[in-house]
PyMOL Python script that loads the backbone (N, CA, C, O; Angstrom):
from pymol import cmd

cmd.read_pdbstr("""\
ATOM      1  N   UNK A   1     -19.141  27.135 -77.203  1.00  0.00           N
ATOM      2  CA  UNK A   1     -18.891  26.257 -76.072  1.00  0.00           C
ATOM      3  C   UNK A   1     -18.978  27.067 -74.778  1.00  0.00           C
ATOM      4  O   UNK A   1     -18.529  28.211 -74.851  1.00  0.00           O
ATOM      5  N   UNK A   2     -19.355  26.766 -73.895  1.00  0.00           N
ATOM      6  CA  UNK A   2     -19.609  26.861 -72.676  1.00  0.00           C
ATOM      7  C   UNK A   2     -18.224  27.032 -71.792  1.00  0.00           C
ATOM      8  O   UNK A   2     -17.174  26.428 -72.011  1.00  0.00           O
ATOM      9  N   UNK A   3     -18.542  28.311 -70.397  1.00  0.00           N
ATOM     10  CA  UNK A   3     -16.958  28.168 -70.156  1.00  0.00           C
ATOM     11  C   UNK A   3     -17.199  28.200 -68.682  1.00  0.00           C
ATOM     12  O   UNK A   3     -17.584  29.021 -67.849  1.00  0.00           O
ATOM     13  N   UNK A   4     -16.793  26.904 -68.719  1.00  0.00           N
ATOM     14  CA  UNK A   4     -17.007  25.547 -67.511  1.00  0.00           C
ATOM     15  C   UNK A   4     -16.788  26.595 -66.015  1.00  0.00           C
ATOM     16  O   UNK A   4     -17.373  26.992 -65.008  1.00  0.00           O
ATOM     17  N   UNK A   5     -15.320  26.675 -66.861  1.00  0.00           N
ATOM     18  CA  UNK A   5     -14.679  27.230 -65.011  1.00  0.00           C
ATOM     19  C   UNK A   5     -15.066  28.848 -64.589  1.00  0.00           C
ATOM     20  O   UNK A   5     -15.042  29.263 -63.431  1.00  0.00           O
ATOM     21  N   UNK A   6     -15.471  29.764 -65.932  1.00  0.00           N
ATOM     22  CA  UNK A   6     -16.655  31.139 -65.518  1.00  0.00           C
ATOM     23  C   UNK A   6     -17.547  30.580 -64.183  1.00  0.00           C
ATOM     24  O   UNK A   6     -17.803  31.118 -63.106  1.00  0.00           O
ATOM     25  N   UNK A   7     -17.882  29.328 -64.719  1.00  0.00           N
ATOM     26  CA  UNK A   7     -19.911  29.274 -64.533  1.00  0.00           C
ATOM     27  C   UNK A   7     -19.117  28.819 -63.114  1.00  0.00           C
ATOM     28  O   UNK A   7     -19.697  29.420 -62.210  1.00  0.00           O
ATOM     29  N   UNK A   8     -17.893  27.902 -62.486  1.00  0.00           N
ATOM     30  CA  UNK A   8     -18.009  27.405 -61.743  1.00  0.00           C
ATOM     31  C   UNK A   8     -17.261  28.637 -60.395  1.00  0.00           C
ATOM     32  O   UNK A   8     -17.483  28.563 -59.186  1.00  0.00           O
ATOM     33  N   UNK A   9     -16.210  29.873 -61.232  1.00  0.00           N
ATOM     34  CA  UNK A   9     -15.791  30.529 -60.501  1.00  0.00           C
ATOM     35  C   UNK A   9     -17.205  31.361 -59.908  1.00  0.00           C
ATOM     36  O   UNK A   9     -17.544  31.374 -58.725  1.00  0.00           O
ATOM     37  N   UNK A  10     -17.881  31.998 -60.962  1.00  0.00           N
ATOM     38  CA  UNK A  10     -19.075  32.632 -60.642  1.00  0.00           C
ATOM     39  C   UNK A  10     -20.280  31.988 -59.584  1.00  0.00           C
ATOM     40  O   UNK A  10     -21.064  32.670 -58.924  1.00  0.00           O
ATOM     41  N   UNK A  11     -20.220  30.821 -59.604  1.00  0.00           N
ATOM     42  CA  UNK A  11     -21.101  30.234 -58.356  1.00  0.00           C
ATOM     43  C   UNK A  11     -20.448  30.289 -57.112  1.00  0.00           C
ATOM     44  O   UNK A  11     -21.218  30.528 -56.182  1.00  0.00           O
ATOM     45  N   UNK A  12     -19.172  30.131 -56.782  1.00  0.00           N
ATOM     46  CA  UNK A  12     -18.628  30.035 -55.656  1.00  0.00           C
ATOM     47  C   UNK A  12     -18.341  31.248 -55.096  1.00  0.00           C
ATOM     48  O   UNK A  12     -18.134  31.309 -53.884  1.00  0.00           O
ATOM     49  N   UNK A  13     -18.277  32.630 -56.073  1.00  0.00           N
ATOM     50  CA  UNK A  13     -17.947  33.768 -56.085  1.00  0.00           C
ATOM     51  C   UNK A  13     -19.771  34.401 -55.123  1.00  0.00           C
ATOM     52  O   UNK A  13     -20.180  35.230 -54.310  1.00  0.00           O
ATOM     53  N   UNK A  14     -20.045  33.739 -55.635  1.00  0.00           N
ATOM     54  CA  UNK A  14     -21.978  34.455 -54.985  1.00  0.00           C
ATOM     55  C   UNK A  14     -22.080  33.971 -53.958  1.00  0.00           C
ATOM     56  O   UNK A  14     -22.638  34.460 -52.976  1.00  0.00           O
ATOM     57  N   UNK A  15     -21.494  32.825 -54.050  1.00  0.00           N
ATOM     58  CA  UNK A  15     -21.783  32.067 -52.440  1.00  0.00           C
ATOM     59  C   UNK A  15     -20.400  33.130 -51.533  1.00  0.00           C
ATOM     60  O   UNK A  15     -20.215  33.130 -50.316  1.00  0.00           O
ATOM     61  N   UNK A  16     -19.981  33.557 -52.081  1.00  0.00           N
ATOM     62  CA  UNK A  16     -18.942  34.637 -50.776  1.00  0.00           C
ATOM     63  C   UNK A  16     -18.094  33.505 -49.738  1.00  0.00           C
ATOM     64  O   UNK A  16     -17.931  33.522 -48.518  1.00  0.00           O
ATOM     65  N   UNK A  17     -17.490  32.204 -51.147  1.00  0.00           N
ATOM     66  CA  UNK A  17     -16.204  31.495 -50.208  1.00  0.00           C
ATOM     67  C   UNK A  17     -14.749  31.805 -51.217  1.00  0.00           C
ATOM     68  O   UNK A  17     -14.509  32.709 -52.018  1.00  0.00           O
ATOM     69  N   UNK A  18     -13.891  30.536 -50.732  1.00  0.00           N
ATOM     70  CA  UNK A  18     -12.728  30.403 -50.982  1.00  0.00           C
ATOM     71  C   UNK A  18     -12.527  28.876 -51.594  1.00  0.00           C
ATOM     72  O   UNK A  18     -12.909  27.815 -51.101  1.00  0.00           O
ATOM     73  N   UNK A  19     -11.925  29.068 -52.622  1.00  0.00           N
ATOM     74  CA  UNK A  19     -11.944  27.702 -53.303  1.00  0.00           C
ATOM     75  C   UNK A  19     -11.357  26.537 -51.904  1.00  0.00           C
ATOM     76  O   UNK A  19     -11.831  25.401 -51.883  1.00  0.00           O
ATOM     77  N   UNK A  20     -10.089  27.064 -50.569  1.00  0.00           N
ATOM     78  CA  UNK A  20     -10.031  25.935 -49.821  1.00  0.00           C
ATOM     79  C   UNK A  20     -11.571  25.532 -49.000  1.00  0.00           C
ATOM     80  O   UNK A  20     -11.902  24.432 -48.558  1.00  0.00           O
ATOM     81  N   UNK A  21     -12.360  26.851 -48.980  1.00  0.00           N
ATOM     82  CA  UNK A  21     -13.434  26.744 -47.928  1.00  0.00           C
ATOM     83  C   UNK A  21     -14.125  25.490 -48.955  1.00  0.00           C
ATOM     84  O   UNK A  21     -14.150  24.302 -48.633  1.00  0.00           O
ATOM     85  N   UNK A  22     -14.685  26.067 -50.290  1.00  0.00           N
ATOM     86  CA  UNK A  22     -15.615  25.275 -50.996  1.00  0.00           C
ATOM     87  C   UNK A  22     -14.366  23.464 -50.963  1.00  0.00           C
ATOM     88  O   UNK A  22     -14.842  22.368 -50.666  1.00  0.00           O
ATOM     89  N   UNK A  23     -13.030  23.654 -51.296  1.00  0.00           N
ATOM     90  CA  UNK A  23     -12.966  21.984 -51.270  1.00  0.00           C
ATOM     91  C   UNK A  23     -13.075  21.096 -50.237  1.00  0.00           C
ATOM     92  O   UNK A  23     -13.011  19.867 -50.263  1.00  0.00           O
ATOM     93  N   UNK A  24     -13.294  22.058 -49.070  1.00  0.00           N
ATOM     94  CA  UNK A  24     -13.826  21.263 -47.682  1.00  0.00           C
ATOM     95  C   UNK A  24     -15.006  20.983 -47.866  1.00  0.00           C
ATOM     96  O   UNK A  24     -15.222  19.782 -47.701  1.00  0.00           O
ATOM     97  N   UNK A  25     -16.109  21.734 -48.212  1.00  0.00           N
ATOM     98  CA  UNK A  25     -17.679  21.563 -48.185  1.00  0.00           C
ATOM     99  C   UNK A  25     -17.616  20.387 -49.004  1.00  0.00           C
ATOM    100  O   UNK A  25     -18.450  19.526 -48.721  1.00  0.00           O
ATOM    101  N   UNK A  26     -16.589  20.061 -50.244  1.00  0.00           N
ATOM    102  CA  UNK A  26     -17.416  18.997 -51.263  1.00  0.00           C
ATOM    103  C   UNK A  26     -16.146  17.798 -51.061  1.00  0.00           C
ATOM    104  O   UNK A  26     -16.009  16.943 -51.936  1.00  0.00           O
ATOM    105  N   UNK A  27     -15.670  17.806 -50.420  1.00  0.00           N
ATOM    106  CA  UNK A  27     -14.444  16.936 -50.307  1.00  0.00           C
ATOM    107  C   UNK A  27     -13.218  16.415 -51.687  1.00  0.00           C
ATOM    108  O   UNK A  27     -13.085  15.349 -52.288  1.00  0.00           O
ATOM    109  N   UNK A  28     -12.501  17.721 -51.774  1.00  0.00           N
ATOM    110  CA  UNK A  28     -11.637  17.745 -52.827  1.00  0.00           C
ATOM    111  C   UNK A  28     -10.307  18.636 -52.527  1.00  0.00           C
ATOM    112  O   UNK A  28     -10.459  19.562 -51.731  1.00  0.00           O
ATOM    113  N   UNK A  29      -9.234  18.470 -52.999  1.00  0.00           N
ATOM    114  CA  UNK A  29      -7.967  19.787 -52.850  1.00  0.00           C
ATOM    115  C   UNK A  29      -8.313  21.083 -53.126  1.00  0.00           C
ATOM    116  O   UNK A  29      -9.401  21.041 -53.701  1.00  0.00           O
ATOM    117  N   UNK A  30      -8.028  21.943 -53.037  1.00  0.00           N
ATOM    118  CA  UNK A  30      -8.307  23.439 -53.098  1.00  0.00           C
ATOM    119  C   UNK A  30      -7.854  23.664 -54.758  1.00  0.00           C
ATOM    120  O   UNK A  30      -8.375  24.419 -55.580  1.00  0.00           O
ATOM    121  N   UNK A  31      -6.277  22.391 -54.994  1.00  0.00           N
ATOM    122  CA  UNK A  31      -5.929  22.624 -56.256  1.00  0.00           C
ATOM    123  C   UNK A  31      -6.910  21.951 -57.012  1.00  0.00           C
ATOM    124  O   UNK A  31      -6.809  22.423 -58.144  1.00  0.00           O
ATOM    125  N   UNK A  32      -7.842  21.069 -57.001  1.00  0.00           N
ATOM    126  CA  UNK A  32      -8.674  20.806 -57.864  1.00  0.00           C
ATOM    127  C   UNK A  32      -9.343  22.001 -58.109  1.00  0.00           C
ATOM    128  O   UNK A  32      -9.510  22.184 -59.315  1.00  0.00           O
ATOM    129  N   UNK A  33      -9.799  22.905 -57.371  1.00  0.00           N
ATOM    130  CA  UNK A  33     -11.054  23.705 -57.672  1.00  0.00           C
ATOM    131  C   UNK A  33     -10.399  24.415 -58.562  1.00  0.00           C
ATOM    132  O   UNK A  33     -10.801  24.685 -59.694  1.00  0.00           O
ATOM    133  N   UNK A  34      -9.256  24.772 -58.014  1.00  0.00           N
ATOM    134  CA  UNK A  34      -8.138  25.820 -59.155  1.00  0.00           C
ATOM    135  C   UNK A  34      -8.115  25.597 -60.572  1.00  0.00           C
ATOM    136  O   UNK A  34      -8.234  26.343 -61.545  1.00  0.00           O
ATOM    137  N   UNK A  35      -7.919  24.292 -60.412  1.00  0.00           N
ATOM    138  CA  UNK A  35      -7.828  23.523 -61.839  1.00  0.00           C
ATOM    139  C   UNK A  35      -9.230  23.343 -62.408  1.00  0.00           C
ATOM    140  O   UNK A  35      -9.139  23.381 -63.635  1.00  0.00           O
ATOM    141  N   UNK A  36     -10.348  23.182 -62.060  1.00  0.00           N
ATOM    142  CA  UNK A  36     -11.712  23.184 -62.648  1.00  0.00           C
ATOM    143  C   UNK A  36     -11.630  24.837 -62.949  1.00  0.00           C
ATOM    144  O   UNK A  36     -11.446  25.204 -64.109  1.00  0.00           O
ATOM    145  N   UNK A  37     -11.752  25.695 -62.010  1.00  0.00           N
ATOM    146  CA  UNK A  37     -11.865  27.210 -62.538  1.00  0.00           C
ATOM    147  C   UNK A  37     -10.905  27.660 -63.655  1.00  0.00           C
ATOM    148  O   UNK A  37     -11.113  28.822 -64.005  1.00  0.00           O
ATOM    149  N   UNK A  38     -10.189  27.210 -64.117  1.00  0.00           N
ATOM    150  CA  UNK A  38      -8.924  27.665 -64.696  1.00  0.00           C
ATOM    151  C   UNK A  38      -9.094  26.972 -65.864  1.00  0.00           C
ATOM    152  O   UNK A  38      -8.181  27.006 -66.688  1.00  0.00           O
ATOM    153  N   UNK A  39     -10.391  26.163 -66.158  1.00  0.00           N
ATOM    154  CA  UNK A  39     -10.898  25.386 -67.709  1.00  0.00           C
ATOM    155  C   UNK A  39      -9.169  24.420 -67.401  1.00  0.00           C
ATOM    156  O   UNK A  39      -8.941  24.017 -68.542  1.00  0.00           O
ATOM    157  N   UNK A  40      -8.459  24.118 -66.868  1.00  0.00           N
ATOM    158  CA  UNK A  40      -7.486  23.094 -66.874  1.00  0.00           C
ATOM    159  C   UNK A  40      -7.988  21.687 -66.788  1.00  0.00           C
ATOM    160  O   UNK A  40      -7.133  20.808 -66.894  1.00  0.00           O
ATOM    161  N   UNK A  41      -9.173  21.348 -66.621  1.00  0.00           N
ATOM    162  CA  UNK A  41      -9.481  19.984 -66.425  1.00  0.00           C
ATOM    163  C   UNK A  41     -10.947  20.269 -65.696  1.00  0.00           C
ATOM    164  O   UNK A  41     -11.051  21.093 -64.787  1.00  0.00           O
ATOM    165  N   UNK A  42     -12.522  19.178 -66.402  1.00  0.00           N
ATOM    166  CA  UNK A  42     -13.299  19.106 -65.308  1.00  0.00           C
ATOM    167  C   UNK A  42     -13.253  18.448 -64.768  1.00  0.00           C
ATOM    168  O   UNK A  42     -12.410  17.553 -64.725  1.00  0.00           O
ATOM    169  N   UNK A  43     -14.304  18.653 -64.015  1.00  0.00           N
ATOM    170  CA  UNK A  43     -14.848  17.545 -62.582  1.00  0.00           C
ATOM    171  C   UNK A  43     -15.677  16.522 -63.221  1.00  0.00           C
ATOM    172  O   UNK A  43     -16.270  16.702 -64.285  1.00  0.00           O
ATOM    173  N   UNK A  44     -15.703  15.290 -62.438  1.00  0.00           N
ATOM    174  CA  UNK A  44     -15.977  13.850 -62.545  1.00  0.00           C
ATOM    175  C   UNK A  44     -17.825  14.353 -62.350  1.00  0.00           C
ATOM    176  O   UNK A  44     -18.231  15.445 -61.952  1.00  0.00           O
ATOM    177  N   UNK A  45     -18.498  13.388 -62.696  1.00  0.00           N
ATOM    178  CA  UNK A  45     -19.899  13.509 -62.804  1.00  0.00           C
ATOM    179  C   UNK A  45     -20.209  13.922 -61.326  1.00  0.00           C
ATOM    180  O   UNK A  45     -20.903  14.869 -60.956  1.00  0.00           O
ATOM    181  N   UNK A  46     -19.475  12.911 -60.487  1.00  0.00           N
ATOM    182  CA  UNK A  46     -20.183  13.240 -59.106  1.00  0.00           C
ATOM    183  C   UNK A  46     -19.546  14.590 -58.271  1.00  0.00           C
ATOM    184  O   UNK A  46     -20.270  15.059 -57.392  1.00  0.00           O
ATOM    185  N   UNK A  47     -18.580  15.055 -58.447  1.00  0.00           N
ATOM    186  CA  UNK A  47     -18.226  16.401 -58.323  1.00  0.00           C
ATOM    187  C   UNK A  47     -19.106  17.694 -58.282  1.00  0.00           C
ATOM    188  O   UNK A  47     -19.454  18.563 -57.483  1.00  0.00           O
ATOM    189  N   UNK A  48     -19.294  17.281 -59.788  1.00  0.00           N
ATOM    190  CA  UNK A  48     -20.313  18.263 -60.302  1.00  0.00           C
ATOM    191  C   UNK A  48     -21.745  17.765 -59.856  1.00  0.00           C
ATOM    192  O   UNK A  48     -22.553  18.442 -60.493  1.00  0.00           O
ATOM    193  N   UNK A  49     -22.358  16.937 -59.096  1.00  0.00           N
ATOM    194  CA  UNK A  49     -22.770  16.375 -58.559  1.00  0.00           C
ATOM    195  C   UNK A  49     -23.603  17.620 -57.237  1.00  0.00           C
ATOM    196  O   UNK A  49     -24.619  18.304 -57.112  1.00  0.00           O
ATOM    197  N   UNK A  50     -22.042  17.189 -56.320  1.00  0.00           N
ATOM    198  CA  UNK A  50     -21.823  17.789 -55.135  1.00  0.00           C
ATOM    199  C   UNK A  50     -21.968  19.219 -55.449  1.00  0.00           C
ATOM    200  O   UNK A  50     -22.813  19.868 -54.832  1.00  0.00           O
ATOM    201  N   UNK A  51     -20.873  20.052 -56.779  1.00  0.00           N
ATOM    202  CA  UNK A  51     -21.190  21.192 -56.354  1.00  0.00           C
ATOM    203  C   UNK A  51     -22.695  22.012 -56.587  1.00  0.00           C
ATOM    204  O   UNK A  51     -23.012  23.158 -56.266  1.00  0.00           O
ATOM    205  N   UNK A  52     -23.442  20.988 -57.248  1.00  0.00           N
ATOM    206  CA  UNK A  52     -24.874  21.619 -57.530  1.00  0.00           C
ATOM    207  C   UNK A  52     -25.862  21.674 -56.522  1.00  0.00           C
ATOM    208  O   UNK A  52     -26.854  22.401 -56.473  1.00  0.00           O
ATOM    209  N   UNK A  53     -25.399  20.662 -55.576  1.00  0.00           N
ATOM    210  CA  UNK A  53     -26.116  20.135 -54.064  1.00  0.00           C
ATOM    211  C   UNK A  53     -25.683  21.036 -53.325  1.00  0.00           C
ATOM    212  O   UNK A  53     -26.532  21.507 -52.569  1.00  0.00           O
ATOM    213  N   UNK A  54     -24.572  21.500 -53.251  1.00  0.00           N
ATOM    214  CA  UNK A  54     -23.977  22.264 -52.172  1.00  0.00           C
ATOM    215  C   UNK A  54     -24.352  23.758 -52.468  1.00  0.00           C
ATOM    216  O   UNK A  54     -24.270  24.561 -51.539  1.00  0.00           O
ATOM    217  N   UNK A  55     -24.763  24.181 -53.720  1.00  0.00           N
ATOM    218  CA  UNK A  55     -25.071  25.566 -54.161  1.00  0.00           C
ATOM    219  C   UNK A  55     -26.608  25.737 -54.337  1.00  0.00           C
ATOM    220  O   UNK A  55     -27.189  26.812 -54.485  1.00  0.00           O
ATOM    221  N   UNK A  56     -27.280  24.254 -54.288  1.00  0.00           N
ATOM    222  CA  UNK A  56     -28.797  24.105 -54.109  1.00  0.00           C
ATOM    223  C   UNK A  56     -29.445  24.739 -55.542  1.00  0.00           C
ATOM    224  O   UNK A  56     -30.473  25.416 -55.562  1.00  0.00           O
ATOM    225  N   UNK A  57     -28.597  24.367 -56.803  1.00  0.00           N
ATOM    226  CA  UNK A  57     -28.909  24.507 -58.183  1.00  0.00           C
ATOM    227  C   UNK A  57     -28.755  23.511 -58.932  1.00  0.00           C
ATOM    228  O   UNK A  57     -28.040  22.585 -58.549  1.00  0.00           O
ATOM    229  N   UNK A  58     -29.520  23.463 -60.427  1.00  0.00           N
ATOM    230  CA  UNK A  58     -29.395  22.129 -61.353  1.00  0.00           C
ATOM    231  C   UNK A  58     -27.767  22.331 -61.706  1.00  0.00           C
ATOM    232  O   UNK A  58     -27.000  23.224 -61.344  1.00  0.00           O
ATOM    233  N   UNK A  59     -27.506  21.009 -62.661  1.00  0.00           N
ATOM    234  CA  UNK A  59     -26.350  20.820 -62.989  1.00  0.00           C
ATOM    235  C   UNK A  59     -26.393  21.815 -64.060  1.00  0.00           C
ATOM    236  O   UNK A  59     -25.553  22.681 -63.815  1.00  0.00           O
ATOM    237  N   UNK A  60     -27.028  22.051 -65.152  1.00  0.00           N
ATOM    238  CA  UNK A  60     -27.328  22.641 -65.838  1.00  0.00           C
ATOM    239  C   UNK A  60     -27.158  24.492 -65.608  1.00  0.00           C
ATOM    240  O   UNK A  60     -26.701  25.293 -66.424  1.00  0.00           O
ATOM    241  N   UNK A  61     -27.689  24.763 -64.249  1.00  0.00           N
ATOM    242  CA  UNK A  61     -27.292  26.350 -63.742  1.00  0.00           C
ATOM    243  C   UNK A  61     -25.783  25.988 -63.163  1.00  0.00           C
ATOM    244  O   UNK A  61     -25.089  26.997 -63.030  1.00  0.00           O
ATOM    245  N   UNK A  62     -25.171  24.806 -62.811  1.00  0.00           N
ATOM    246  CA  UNK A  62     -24.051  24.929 -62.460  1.00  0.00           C
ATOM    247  C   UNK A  62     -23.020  25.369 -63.656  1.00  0.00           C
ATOM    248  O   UNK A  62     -21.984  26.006 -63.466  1.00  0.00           O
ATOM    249  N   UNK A  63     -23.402  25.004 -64.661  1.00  0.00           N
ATOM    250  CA  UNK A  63     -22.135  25.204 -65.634  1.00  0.00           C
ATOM    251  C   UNK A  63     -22.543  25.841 -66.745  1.00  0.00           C
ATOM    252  O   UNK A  63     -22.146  25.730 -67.905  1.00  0.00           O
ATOM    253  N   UNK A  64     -23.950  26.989 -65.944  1.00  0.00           N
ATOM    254  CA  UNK A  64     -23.849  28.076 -66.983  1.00  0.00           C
ATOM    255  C   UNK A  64     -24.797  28.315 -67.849  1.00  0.00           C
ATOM    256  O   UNK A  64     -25.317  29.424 -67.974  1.00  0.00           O
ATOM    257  N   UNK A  65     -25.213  26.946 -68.756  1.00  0.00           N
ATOM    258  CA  UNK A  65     -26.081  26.751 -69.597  1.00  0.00           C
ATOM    259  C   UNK A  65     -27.544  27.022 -69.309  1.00  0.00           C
ATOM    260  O   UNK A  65     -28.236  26.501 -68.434  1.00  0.00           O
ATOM    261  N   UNK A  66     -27.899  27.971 -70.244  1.00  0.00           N
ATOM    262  CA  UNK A  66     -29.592  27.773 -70.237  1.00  0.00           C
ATOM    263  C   UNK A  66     -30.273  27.093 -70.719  1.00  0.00           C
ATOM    264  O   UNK A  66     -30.004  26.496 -71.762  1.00  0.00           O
ATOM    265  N   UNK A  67     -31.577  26.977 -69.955  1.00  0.00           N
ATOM    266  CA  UNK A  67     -32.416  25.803 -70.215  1.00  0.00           C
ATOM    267  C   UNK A  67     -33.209  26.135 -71.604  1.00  0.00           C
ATOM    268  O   UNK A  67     -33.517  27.313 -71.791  1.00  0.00           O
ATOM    269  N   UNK A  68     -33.563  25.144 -72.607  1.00  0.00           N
ATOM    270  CA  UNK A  68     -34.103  25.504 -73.917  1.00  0.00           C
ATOM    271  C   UNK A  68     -35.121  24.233 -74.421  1.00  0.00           C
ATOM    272  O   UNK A  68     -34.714  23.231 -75.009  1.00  0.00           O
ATOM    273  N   UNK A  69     -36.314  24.460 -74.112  1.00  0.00           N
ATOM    274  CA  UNK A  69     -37.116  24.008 -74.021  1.00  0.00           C
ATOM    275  C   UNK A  69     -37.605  23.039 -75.210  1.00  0.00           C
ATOM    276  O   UNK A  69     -38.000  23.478 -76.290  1.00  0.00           O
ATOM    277  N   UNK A  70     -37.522  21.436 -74.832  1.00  0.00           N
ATOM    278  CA  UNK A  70     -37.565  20.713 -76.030  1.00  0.00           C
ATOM    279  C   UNK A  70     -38.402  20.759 -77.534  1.00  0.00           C
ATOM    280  O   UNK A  70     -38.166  20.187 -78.598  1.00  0.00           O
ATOM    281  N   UNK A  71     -39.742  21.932 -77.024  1.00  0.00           N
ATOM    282  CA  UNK A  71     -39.981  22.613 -78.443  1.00  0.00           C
ATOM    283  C   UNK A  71     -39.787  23.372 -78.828  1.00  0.00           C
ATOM    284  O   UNK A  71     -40.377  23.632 -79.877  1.00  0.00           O
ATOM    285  N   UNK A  72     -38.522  24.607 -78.128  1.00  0.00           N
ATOM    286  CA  UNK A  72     -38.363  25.900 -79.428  1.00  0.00           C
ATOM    287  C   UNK A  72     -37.362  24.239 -79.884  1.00  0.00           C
ATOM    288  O   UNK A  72     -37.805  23.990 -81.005  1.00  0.00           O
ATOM    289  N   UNK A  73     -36.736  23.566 -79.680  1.00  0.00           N
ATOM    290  CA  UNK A  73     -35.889  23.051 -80.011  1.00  0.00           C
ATOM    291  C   UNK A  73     -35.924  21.939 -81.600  1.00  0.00           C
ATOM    292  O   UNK A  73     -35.088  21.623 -82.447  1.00  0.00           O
ATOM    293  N   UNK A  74     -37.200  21.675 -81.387  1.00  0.00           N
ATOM    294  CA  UNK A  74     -38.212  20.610 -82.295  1.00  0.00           C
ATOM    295  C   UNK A  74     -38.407  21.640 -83.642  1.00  0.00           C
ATOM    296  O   UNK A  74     -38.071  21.344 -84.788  1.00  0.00           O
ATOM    297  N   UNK A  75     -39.083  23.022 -83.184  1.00  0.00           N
ATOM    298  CA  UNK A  75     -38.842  23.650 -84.331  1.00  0.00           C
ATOM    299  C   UNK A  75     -38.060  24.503 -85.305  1.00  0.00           C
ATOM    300  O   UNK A  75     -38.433  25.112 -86.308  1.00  0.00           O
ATOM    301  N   UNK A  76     -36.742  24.365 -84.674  1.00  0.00           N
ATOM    302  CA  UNK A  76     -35.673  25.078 -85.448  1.00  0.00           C
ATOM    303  C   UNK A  76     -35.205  23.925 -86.305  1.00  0.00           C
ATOM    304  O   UNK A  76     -34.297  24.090 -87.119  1.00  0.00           O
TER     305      UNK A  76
END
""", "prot")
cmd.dss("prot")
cmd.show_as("cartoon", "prot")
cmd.util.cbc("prot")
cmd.orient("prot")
């Protein structure tokens, strides 16, 4: 399994903010971000939404996962 709040501390960490700076940019509490980074709870579709818009990456690079291409996938 995938670890949500790594992928989400590590994006905000490159961008060189602060979880209050980033819950201003996406319109949320500072304790939400806490709580998404902290695997305590995710974010709603459109959240995760925002923070992929706001970091100018897929949802998919937002939370970590690599992309795996629907034919190595067909042939395993």
């Amino acid at each position: 399994m995938l670890d949500y709040g790594e992928a989400f501390r590590g994006q905000r960490e490159a961008k060189g903010i602060s979880q209050l700076e980033l819950s201003k940019q996406i319109g949320t509490s500072h304790q939400n971000i806490n709580r998404w980074e902290g695997n305590k709870v995710l974010p709603n579709i459109d959240f995760c939404v925002k923070l992929a818009d706001f970091y100018g990456i897929s949802l998919d690079e937002l939370v970590g996962r690599d992309f795996i291409p629907s034919e190595k996938l067909e042939k395993e």
